[in-house]
C-alpha positions as CSV (number, residue, x, y, z in Angstrom):
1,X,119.2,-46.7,140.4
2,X,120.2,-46.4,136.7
3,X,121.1,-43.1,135.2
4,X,121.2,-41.6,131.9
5,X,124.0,-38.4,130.8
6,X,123.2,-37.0,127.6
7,X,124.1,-33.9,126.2
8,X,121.2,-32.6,123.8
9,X,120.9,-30.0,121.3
10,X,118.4,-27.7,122.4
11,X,116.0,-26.8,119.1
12,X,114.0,-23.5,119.6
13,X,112.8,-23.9,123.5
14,X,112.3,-27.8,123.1
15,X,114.4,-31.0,123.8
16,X,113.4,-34.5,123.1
17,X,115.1,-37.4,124.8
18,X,115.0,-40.7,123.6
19,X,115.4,-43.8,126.0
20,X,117.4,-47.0,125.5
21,X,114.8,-50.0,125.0
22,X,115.8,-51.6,128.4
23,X,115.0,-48.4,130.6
24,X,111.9,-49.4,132.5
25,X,110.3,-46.5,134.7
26,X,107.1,-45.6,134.6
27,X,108.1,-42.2,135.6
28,X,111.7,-40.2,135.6
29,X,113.2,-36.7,137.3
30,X,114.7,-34.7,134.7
31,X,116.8,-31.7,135.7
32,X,117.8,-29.4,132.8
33,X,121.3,-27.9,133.3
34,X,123.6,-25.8,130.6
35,X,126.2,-27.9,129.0
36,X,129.8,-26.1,131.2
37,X,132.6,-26.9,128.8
38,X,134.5,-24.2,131.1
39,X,135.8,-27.5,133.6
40,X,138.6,-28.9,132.5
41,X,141.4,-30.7,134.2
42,X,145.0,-29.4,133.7
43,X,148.1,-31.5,133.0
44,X,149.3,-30.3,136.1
45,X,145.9,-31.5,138.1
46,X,146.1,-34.7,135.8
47,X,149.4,-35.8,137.4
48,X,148.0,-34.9,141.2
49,X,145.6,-36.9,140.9
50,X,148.0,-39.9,139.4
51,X,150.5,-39.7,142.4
52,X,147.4,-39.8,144.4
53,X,146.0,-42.9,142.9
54,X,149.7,-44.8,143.4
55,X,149.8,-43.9,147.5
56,X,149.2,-47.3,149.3
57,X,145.1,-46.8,150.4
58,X,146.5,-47.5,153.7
59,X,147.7,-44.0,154.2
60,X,143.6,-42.9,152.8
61,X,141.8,-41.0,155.9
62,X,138.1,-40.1,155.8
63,X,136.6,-37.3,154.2
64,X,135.6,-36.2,157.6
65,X,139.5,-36.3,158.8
66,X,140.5,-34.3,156.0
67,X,137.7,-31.8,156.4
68,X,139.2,-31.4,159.9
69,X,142.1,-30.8,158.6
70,X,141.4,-28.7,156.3
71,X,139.6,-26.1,158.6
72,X,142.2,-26.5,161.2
73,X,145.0,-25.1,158.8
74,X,143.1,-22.9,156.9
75,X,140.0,-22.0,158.9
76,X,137.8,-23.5,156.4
């Protein structure tokens, strides 16, 4: 599947998006969202992630595992 993110400048209540030359689709979903600048990630979330990236994958468990996990100590 090929995707295309753009941002667009909405004009009165209209938008026109223009496709790269190479896009070939006879017909396309479009789902209109507002542009949220509010996410950001902080220097402090930046540098979790980093010490996260270094751990040896052999220490990775599954998203179900941690979901487990995750309800068992918090009740989630």
């Amino acid at each position: 599947m090929e995707a295309i993110r753009q941002y667009i400048k909405v004009t009165g209540r209209n938008i026109s998006i223009t496709l790269p030359d190479d896009f070939n689709a006879d017909e396309v979903e479009v789902i209109i969202l507002p542009k949220n600048d509010d996410f950001y990630l902080t220097d402090e979330m930046k540098a979790e992630l980093d010490l996260q990236l270094k751990e040896p994958a052999t220490d990775y468990i599954s998203a179900e595992e941690s979901i487990a996990e995750l309800k068992k100590k918090y009740g989630v």
